[in-house]
C-alpha positions in Angstrom: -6.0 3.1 25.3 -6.8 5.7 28.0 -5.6 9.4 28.1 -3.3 8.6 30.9 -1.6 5.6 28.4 -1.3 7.5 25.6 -0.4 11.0 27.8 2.7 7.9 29.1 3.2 7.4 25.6 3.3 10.1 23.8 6.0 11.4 26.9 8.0 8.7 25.7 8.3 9.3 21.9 8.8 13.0 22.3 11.4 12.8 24.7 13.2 10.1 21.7 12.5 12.8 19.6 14.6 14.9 21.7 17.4 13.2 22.8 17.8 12.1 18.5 18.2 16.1 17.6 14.4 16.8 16.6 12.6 20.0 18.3 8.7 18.7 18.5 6.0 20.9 19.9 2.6 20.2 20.6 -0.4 21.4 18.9 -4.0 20.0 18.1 -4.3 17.6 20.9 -8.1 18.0 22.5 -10.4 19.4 20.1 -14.5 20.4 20.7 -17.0 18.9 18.6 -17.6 22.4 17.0 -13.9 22.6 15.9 -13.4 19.2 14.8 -16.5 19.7 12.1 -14.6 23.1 11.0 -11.5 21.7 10.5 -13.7 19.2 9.0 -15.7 21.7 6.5 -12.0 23.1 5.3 -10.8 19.9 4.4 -8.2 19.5 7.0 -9.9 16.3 8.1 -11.9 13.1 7.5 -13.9 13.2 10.2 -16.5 15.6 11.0 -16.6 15.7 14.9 -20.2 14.2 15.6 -21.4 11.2 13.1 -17.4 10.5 12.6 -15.5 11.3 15.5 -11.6 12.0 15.8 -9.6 10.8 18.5 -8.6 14.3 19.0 -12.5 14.7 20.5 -11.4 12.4 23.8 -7.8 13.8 23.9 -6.7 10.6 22.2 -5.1 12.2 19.3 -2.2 15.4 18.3 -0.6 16.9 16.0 3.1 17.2 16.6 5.4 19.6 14.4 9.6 20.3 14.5 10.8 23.4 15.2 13.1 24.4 12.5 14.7 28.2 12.5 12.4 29.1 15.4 9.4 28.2 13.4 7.0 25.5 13.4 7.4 23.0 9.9 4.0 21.9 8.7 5.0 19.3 6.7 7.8 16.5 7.9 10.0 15.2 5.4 9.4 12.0 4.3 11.8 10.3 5.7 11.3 11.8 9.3 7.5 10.6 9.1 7.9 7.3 8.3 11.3 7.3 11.5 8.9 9.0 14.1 5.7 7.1 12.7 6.9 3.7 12.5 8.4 4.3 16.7 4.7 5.2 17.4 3.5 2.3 16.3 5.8 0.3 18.0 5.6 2.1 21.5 1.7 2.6 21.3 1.0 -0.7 19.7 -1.2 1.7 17.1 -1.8 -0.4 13.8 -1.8 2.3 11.3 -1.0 5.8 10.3 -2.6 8.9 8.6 -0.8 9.0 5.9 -1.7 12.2 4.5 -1.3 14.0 7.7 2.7 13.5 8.6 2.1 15.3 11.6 -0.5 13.3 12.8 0.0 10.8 16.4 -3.3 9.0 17.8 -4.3 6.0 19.7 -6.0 3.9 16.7 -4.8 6.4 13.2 -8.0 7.9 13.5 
């Protein structure tokens, strides 16, 4: 998928997310080398930005988070996840999920 596919894409879930009630912002989307392997070295990843790249390193990748009492949630609820997962599979034709990162949307679940 390129970066204008997935930019097409991505448009498209978040404006679902919208009109259904949800408040999503953006964060995380195109990450350095350097910042991948720190996220990396703290745990908040699998892959370390050079031997095992993230999507996130070609703009391929974000993190998307609800707004809830004017503050960013960190965690989805469960059922929310799997709702707003499952439609990004289905619109980007992704296979699979991070599941241990709810807030998690890329190209290939990388």
């Amino acid at each position: 998928m390129t970066r204008r596919e997935f930019t097409d894409k991505i448009t498209q879930l978040l404006r679902e997310m919208i009109d259904a009630g949800d408040e999503p912002i953006i964060d995380y989307a195109l990450r350095s080398a350097e910042e991948q392997n720190r996220l990396y070295r703290m745990g908040a990843s699998k892959c370390n930005g050079y031997t095992n790249k993230s999507r996130h390193n070609v703009g391929l990748a974000l993190d998307i988070y609800l707004v809830k009492d004017d503050k960013a949630q960190y965690s989805w609820e469960f059922s929310k996840a799997i709702k707003w997962h499952n439609r990004w599979m289905e619109i980007s034709g992704s296979k699979e999920w991070i599941h241990w990162d709810s807030c998690h949307f890329s190209s290939d679940g990388r």
